[in-house]
TORNUSE-338885 format. One record per residue (C-alpha): residue in three letters; z, y, x. Coordinates in steps of 0.001 Angstrom, whole numbers, padded with zeros to 6 digits, always signed. Each point is the difference from the previous one (the first is absolute). Layout:
// residues N
ALAZYX;...
END
This chain:
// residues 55
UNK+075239+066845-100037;UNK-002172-003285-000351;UNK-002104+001986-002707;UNK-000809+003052+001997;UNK-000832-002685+003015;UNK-002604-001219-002838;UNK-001040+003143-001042;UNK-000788+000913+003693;UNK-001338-002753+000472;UNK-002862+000805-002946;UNK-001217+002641+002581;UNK+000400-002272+003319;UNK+002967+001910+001171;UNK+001812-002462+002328;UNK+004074+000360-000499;UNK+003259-002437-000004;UNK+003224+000324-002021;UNK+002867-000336+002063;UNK+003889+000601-000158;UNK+001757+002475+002295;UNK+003051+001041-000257;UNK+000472-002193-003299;UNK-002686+002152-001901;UNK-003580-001790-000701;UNK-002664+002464+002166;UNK-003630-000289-000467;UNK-001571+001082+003338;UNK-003523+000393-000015;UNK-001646-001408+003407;UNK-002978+002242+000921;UNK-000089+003675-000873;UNK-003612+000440-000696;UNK-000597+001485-002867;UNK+003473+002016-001461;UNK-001096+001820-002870;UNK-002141-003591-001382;UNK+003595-001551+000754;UNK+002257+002717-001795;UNK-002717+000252-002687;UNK+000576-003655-000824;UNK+003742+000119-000207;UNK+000457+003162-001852;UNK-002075-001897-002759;UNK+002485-002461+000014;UNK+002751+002714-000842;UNK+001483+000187+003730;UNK+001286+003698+001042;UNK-001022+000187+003093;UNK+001494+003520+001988;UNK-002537+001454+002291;UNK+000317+002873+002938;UNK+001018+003200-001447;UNK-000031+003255+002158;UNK+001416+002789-001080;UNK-001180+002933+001815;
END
């Protein structure tokens, strides 16, 4: 979690790793720019599911 914090952080996204529920949980803390922030983190190998609809 630390190294996507860092890797967000290359692009100024503000965000804080946290624990809920026992699980570590990055939360990013402004949602300005989505597609710059999922960009970043799918080039870091996270899966990230998005809205699907299926009609």
């Amino acid at each position: 979690m630390h190294q996507l914090q860092d890797a967000l952080a290359t692009i100024q996204v503000e965000c804080k790793v946290a624990e809920c529920e026992g699980t570590p949980c990055l939360f990013i803390i402004l949602h300005s720019d989505e597609s710059a922030n999922n960009c970043c983190l799918k080039n870091q190998g996270v899966a990230i599911a998005e809205t699907f609809n299926g009609h």
